[in-house]
N, C-alpha and C positions, 0 to 999 in steps of 0.2 A: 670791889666792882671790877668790872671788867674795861680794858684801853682801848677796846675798839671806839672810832670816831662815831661816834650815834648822829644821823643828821634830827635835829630837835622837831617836836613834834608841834610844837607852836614856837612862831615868830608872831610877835605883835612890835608895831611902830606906833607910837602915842603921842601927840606934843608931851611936852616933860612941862607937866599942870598938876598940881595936887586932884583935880577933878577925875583927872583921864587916868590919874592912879588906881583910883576908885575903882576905877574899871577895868583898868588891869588884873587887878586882882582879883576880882567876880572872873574873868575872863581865865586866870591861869587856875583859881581852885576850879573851876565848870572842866579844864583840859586835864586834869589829874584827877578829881570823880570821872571820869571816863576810863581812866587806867582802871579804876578798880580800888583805888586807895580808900583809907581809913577815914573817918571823917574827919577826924584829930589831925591826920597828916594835910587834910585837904585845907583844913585851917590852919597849918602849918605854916604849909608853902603861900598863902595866901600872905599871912601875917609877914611871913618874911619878904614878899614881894614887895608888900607895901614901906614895909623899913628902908630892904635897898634901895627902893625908888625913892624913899624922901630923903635919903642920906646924899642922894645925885641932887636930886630937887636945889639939895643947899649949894651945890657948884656948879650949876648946870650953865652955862654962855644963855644966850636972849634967844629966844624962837628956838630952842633944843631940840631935836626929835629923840624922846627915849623910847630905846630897844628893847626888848622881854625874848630870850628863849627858852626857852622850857627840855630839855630832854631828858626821855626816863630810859635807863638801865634793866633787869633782870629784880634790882631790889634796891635801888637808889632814885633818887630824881636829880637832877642838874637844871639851878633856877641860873641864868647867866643876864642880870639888867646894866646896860652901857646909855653912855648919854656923853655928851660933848661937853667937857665941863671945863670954866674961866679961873676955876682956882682946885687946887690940892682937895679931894673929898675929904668929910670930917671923919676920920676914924681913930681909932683906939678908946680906950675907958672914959676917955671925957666925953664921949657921944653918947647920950642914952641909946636912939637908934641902932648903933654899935653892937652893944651892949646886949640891948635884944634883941640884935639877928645870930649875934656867936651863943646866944642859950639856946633859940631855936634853931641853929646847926651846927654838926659838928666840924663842919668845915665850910671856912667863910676866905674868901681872900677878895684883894683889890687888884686890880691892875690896870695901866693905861696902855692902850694896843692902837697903836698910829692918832688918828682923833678922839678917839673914846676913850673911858673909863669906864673900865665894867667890873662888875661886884658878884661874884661867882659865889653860889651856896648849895651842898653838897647834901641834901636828905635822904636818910634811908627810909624805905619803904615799907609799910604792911600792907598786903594784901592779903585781906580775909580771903580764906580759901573756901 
């Protein structure tokens, strides 16, 4: 992929609720069938949306607002979900959630960037041409 800084083509802000997950994820597959993607991929990113977000879900502070931004590449998507979270997020093998968001991408990472913690995942793209 390419380094240029893409500004993301969805920003959503949600309370960080299992419910308003829900909806994030109807919300970011609806924004990637719009690119043009696969349906596989749009349940892709979907599925993985929902993982990162429940993976915050587990460490998120009280009244959290979690973030979702979405930005697509030439043949990648970039899923980036932060939330303000009271304890270390659960990652590595002992997390199922973990587990399968690094099968559904090839590149997954954590980080915590001033108040947030945000869970970055890295999918490449079909577009039927």
């Amino acid at each position: 992929g390419s380094m240029s800084l893409l500004s993301p083509e969805l920003i959503l802000e949600v309370p960080a609720t299992a419910a308003h997950v829900a909806l994030a994820r109807t919300a970011v597959g609806t924004a990637i069938a719009t690119l043009g993607a696969s349906v596989d991929d749009v349940a892709d990113l979907a599925l993985a949306v929902g993982e990162a977000a429940g993976l915050l879900l587990e460490c998120a502070a009280n009244d959290a607002i979690l973030r979702i931004e979405v930005t697509s590449g030439s043949d990648e998507v970039t899923v980036r979900v932060g939330t303000a979270c009271a304890s270390p997020p659960p990652a590595g093998s002992e997390s199922l959630a973990w587990i399968v968001l690094t099968a559904l991408a090839p590149s997954v990472t954590i980080r915590t960037d001033g108040d947030l913690t945000w869970i970055t995942t890295v999918h490449p793209l079909h577009i039927p041409v």
